[in-house]
Biopython code that builds the backbone (N, CA, C, O; Angstrom):
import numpy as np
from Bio.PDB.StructureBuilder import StructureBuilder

atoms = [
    (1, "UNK", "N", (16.436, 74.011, 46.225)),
    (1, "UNK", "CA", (17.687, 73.310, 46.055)),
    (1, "UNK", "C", (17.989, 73.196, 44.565)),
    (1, "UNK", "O", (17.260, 73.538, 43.635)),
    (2, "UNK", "N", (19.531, 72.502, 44.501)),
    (2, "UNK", "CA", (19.829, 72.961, 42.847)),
    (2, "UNK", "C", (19.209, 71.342, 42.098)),
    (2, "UNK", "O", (18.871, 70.358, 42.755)),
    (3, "UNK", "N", (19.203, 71.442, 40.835)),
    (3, "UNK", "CA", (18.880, 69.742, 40.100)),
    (3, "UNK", "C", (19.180, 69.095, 40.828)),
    (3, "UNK", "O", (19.985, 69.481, 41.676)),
    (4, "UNK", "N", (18.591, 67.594, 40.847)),
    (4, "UNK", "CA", (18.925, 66.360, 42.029)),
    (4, "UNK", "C", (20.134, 66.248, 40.740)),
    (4, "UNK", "O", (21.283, 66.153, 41.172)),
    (5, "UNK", "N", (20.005, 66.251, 39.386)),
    (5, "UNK", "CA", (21.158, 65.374, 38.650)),
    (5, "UNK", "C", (21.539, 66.634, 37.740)),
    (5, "UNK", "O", (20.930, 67.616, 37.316)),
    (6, "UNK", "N", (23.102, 66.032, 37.624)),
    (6, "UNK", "CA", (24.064, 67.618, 36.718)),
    (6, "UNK", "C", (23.550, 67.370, 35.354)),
    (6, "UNK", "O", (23.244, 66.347, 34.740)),
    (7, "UNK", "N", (23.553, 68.541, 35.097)),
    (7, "UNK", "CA", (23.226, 68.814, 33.311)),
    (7, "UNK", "C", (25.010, 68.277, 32.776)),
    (7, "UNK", "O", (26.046, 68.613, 33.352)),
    (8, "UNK", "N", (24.923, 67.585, 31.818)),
    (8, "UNK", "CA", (26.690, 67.001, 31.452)),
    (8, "UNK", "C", (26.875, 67.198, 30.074)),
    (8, "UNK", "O", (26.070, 66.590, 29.368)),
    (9, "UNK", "N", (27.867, 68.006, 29.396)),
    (9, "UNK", "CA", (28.181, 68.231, 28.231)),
    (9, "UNK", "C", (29.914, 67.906, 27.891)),
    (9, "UNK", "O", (30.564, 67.894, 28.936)),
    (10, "UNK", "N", (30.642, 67.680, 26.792)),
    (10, "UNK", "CA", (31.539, 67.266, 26.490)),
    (10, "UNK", "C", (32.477, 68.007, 25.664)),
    (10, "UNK", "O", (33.024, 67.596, 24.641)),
    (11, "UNK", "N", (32.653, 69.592, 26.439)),
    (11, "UNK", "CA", (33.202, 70.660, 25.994)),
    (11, "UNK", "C", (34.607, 70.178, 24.702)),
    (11, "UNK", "O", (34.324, 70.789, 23.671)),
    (12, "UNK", "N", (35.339, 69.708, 24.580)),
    (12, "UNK", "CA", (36.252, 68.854, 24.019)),
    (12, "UNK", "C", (36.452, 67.365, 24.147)),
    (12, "UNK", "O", (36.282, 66.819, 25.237)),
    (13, "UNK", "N", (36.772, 66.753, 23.173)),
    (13, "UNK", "CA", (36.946, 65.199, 23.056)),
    (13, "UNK", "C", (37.855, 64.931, 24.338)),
    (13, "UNK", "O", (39.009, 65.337, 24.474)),
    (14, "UNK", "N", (37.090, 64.132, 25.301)),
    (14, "UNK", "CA", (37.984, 63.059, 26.195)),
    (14, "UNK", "C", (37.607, 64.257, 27.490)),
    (14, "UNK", "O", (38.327, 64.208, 28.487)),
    (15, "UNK", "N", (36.396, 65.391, 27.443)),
    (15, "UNK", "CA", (36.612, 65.967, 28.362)),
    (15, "UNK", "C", (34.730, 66.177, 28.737)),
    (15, "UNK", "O", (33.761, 66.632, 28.130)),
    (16, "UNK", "N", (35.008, 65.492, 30.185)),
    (16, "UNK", "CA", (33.326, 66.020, 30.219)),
    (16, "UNK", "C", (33.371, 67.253, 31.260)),
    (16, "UNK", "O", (34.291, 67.657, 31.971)),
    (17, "UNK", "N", (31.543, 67.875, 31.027)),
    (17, "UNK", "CA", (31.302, 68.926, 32.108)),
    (17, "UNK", "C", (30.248, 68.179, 32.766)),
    (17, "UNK", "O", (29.591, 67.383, 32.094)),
    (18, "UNK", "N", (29.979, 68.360, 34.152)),
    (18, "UNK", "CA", (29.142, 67.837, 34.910)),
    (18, "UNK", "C", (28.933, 68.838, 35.795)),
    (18, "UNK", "O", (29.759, 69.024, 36.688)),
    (19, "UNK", "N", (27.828, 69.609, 35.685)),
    (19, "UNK", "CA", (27.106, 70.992, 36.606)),
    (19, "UNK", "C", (25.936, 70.679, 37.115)),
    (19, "UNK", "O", (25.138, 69.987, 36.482)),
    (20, "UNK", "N", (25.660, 71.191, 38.436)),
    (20, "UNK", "CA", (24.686, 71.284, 39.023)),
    (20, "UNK", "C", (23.851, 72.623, 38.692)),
    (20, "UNK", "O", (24.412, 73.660, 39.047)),
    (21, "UNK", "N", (22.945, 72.722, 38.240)),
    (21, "UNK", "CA", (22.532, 74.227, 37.770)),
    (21, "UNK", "C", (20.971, 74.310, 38.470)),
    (21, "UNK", "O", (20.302, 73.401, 38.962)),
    (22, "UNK", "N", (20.694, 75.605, 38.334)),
    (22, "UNK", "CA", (19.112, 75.898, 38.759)),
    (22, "UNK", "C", (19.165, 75.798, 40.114)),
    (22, "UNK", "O", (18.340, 75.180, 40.786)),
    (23, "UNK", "N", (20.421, 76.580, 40.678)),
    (23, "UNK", "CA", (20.296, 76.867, 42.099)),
    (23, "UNK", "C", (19.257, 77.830, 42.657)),
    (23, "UNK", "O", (18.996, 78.660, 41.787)),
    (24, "UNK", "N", (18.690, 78.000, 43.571)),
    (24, "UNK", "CA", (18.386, 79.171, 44.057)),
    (24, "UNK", "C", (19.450, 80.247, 44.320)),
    (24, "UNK", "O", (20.662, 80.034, 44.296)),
    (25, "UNK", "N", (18.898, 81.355, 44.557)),
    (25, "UNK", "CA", (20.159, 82.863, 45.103)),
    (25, "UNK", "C", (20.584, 82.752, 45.864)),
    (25, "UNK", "O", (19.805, 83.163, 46.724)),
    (26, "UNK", "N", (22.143, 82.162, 46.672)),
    (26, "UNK", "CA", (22.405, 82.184, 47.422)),
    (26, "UNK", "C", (23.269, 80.633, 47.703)),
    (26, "UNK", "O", (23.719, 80.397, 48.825)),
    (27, "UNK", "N", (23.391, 79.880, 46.835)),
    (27, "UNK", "CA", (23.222, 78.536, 46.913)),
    (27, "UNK", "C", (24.481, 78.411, 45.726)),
    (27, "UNK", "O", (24.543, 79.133, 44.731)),
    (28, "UNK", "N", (25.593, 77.182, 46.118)),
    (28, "UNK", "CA", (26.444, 77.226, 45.340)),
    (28, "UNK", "C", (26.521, 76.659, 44.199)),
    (28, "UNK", "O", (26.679, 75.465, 44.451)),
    (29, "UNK", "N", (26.501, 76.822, 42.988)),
    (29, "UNK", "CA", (26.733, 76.004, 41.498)),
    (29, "UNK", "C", (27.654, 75.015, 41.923)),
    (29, "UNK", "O", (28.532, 75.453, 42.667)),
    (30, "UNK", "N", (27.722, 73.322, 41.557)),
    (30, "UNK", "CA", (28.813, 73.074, 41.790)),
    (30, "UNK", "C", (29.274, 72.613, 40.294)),
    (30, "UNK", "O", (28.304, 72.431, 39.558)),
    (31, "UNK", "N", (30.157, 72.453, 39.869)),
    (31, "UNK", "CA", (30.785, 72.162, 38.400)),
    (31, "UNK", "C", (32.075, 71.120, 38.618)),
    (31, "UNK", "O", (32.814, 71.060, 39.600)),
    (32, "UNK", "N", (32.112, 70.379, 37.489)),
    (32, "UNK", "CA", (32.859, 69.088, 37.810)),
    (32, "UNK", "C", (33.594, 68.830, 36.570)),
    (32, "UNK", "O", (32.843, 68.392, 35.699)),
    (33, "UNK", "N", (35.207, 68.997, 36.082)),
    (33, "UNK", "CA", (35.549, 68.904, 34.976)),
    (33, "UNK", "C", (36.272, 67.101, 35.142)),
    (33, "UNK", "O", (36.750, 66.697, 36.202)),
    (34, "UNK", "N", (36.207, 66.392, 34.077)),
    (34, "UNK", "CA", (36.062, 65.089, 34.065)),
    (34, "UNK", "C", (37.151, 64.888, 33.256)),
    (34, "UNK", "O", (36.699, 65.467, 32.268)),
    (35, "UNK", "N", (38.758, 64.335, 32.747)),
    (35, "UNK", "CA", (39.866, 64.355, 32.247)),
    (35, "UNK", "C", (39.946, 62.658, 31.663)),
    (35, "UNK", "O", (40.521, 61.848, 32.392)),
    (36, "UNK", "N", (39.351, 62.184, 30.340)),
    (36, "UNK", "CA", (39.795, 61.218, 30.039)),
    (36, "UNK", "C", (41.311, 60.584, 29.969)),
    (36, "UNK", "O", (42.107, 60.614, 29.031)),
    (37, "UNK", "N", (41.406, 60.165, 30.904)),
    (37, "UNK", "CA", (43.292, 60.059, 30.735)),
    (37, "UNK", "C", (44.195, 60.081, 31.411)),
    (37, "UNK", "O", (45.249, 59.513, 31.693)),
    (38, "UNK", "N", (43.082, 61.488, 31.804)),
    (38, "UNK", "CA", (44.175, 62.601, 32.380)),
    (38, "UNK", "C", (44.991, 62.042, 33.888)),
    (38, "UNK", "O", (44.707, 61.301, 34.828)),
    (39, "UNK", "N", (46.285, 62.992, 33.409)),
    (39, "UNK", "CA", (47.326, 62.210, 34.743)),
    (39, "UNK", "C", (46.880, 63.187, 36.112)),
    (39, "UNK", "O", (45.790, 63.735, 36.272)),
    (40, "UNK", "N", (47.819, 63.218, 36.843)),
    (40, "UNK", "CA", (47.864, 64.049, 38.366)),
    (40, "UNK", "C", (48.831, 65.170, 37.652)),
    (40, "UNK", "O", (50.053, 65.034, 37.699)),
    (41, "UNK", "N", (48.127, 66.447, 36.891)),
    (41, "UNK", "CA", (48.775, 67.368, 36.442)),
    (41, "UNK", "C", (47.697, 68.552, 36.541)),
    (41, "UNK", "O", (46.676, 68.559, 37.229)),
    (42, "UNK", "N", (48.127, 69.445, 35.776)),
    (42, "UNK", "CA", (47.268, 70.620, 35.712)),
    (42, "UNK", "C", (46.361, 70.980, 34.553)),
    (42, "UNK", "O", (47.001, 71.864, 33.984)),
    (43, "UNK", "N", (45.495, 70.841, 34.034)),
    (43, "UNK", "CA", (45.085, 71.308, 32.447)),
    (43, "UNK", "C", (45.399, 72.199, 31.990)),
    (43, "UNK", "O", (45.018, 73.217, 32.568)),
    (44, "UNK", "N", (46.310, 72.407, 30.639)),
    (44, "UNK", "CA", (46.210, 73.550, 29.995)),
    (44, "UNK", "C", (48.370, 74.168, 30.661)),
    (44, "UNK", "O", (49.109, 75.092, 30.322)),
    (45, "UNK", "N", (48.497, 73.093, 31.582)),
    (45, "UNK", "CA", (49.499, 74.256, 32.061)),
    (45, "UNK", "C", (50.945, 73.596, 30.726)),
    (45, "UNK", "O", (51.120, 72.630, 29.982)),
    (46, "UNK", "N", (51.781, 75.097, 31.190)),
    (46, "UNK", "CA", (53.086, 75.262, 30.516)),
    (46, "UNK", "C", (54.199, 74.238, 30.595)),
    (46, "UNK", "O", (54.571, 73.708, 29.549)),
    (47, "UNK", "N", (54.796, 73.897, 31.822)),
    (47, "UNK", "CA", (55.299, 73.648, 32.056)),
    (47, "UNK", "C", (55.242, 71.733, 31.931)),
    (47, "UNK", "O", (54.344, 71.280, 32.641)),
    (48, "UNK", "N", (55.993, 70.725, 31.211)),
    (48, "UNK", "CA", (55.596, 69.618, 30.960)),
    (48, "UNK", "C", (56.400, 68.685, 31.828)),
    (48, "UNK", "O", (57.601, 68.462, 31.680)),
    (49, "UNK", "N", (55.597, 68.148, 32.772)),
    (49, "UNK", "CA", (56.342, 67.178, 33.816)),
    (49, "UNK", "C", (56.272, 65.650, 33.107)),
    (49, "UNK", "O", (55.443, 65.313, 32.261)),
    (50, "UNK", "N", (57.350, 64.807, 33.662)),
    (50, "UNK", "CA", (57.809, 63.529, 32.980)),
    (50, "UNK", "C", (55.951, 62.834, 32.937)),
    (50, "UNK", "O", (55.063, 62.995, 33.774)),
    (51, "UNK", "N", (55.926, 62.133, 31.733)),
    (51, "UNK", "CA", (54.501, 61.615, 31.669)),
    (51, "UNK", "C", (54.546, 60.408, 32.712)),
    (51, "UNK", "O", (53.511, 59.861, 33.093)),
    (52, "UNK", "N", (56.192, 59.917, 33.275)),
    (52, "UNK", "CA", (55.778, 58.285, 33.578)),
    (52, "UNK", "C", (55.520, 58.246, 35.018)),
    (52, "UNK", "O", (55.101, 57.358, 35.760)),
    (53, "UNK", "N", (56.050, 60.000, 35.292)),
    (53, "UNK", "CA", (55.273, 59.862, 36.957)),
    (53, "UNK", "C", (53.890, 60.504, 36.783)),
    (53, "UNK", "O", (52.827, 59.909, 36.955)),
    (54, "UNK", "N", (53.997, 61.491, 36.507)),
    (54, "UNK", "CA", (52.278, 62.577, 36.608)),
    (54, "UNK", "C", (51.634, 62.105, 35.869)),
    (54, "UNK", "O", (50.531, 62.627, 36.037)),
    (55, "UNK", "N", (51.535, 60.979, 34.620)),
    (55, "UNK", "CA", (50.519, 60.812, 33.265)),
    (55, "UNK", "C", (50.220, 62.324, 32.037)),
    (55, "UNK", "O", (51.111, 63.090, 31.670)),
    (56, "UNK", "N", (49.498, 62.361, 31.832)),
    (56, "UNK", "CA", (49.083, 63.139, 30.574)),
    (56, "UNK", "C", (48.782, 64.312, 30.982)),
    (56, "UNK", "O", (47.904, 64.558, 31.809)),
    (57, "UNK", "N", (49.526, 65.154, 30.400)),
    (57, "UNK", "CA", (48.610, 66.883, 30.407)),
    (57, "UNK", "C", (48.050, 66.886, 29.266)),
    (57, "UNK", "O", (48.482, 66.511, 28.176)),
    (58, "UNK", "N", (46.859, 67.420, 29.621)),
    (58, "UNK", "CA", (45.565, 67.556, 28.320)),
    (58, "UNK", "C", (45.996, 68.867, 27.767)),
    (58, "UNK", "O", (46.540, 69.457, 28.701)),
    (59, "UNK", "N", (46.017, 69.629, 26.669)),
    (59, "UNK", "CA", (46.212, 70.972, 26.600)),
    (59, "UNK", "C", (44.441, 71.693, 25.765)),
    (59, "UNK", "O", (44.253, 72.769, 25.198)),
    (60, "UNK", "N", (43.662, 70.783, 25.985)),
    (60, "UNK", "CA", (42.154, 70.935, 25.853)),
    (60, "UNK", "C", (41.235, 72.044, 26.438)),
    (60, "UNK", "O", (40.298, 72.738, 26.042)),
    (61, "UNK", "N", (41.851, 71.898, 27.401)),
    (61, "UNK", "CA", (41.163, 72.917, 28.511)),
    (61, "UNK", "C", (42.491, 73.239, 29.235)),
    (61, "UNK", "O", (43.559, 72.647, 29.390)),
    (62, "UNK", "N", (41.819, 74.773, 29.721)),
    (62, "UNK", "CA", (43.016, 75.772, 30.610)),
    (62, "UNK", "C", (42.292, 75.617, 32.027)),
    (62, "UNK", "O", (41.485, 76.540, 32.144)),
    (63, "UNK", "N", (42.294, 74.698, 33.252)),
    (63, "UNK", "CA", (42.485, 75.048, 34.576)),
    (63, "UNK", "C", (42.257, 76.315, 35.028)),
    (63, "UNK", "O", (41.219, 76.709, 35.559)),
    (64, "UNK", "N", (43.462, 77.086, 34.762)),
    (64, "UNK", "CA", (43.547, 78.433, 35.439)),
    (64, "UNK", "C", (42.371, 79.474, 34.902)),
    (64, "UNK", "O", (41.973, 80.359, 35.660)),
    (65, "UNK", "N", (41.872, 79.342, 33.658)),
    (65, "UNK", "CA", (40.776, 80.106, 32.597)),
    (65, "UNK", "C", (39.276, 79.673, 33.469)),
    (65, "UNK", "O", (38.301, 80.263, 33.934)),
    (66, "UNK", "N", (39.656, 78.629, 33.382)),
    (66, "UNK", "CA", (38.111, 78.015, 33.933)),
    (66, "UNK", "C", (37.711, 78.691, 35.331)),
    (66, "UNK", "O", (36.728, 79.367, 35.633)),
    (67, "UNK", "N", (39.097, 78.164, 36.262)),
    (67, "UNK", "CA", (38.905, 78.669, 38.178)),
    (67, "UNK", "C", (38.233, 80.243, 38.080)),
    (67, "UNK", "O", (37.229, 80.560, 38.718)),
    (68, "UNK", "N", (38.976, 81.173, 37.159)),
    (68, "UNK", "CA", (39.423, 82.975, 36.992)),
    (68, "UNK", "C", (37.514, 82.974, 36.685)),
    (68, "UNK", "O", (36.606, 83.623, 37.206)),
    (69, "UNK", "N", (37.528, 82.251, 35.942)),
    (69, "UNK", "CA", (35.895, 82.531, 35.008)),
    (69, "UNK", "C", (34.906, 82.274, 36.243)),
    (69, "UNK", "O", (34.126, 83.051, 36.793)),
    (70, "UNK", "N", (35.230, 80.764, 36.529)),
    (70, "UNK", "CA", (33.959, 80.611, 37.339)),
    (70, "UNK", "C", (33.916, 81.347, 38.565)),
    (70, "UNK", "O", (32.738, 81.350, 38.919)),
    (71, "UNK", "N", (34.823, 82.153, 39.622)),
    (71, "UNK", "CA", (34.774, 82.820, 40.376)),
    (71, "UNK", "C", (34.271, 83.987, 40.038)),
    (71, "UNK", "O", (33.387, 84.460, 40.752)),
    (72, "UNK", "N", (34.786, 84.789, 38.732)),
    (72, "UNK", "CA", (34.659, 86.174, 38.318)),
    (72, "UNK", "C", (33.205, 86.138, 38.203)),
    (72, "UNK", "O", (32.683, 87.189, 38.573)),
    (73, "UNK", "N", (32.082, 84.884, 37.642)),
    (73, "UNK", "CA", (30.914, 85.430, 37.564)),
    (73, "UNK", "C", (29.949, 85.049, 38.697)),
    (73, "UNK", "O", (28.733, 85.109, 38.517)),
    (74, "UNK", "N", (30.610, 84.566, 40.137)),
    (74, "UNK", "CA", (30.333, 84.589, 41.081)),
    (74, "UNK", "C", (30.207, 85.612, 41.850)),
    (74, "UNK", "O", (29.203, 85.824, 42.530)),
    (75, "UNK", "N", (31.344, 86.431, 41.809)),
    (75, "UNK", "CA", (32.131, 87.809, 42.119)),
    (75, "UNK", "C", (30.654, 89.293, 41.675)),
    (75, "UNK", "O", (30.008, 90.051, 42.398)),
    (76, "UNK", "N", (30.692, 89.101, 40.391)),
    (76, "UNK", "CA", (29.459, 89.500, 39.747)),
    (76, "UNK", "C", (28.550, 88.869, 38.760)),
    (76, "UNK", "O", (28.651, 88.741, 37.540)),
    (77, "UNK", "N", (27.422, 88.426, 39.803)),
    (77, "UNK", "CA", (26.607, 87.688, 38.732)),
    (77, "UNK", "C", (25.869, 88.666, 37.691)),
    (77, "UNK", "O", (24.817, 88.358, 37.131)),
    (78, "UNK", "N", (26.211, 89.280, 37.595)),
    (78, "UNK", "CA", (25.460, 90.391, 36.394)),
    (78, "UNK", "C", (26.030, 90.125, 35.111)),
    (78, "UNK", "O", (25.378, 90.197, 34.069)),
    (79, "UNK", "N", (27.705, 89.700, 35.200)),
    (79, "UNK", "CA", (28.390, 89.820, 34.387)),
    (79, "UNK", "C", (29.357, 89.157, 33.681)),
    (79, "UNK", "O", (29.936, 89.718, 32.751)),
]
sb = StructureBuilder()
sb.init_structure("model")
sb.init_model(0)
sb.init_chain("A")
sb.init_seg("    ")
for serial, (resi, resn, name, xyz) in enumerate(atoms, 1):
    if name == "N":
        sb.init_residue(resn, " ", resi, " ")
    sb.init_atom(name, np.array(xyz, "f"), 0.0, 1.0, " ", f" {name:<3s}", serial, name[0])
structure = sb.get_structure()
């Protein structure tokens, strides 16, 4: 089984990572991005919705970069 507790690092200010790592083969990584602030929006995205309904878009981290990444080296773990 993977760590009982996530390894946690603080890729940018106001932003944590929280991973489960040291899975066995076959067994899913799980990863947990943590948004000091952050509203009901998207990270990283273009488009800027009113802050007083959605709250804060972080532009710290890209959402869409992260999902593309962490699948692609699922896709091929070689690479």
């Amino acid at each position: 089984c993977c760590d009982t507790e996530p390894a946690v690092v603080e890729p940018a200010a106001g932003i944590e990572l929280a991973a489960f790592i040291a899975c066995p083969s076959g067994e899913s990584d799980v990863v947990l991005y943590t948004v000091a602030g952050g509203g009901h929006t998207w990270p990283g995205a273009a488009v800027e919705l009113p802050r007083e309904t959605v709250g804060e878009t972080t532009r710290l981290i890209n959402a869409t970069e992260l999902l593309v990444h962490f699948f692609l080296l699922r896709a091929n773990p070689q690479g």
